[in-house]
N, C-alpha and C positions, 0 to 999 in steps of 0.2 A: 504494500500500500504506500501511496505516495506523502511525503511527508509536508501538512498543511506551510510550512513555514520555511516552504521552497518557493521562488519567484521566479514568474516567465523567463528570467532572466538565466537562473540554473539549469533549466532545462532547456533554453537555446545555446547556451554556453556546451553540456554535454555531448546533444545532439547534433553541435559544429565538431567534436572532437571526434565523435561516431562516423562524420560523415569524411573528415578528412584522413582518418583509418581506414577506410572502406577505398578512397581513392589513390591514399598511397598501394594499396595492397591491388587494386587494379593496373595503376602500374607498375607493378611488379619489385616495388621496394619494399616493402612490408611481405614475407610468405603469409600463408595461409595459416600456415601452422603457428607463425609469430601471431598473429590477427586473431586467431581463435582463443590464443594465451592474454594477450591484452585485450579482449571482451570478457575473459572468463575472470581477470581482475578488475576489470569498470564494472561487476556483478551490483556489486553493493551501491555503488551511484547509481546505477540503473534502475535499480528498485527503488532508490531513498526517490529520485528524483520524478519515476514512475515513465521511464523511454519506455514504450513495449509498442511497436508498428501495431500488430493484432495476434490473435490466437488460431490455430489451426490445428483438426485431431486429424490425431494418424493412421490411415487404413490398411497400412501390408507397413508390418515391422523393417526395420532396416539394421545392420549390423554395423558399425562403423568399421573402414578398412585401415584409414591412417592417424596418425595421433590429430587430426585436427577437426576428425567428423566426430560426432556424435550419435549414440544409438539409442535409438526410437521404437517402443513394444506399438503395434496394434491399439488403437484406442485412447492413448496417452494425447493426453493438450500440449501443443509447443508451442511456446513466446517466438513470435519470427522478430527480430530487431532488424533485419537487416535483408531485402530482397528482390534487392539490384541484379543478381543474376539470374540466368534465362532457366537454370536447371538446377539451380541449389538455393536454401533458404538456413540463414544465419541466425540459431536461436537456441535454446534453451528449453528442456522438458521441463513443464510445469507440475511441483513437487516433486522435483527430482534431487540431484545430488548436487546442482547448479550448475555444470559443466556447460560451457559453449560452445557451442561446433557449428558446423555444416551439418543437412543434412539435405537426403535430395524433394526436390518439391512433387515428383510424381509417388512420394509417400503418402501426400497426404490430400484430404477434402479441401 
C-alpha cells in the first residue's frame, strides 16, 4: 500500500528512474540480469511509493531459464512494472518472495 505522505513528486521522481533503467538496458548498457537486480532493490520504493503499471494472472506456468527471469505457477497475480517489450513483461508475483524478473507475456490473461 502506498504510503499517504508521499507526493506526486516521489512518485514522478521514481518512475523517471524506472524509466531511465528500462532505457539504459535497451540500449544495451544496463544487462538484463543487472536490471532485474536493480528492480529487485527499488522493491521497497516501489511499494512505499505504490509504481505498479497493473496486474495480470497467469495461465500456463513458466519456469525461469536465466538468473534474470522469474517463475510464475498457473493462477498467481503478477505486478507488471514494466512492459515496453513486445514479448516479455517486467514484474513481480504478487505474495510472493518479491523477486523481479522477466517473465514472458504469452503466460498470461
Amino acid at each position: 500500500m502506498a504510503d499517504p505522505n508521499i507526493t506526486p513528486l516521489h512518485k514522478a521522481s521514481l518512475q523517471r528512474l524506472l524509466t531511465e533503467l528500462e532505457f539504459l538496458t535497451r540500449e544495451g548498457v544496463v544487462s538484463n540480469e543487472d536490471n532485474a537486480a536493480m528492480q529487485q532493490r527499488l522493491n521497497a520504493a516501489r511499494a512505499k511509493v505504490g509504481v505498479v503499471k497493473f496486474r495480470v494472472t497467469c495461465a500456463f506456468s513458466f519456469a525461469k531459464r536465466r538468473p534474470f527471469q522469474v517463475s510464475v505457477d498457473a493462477g498467481e497475480k503478477f505486478e507488471v512494472i514494466n512492459n515496453d517489450d513486445p514479448d516479455w513483461y517486467l514484474g513481480r508475483v504478487v505474495d510472493g518472495n518479491g523477486v523481479v524478473g522477466w517473465a514472458p507475456k504469452n503466460k498470461f490473461n
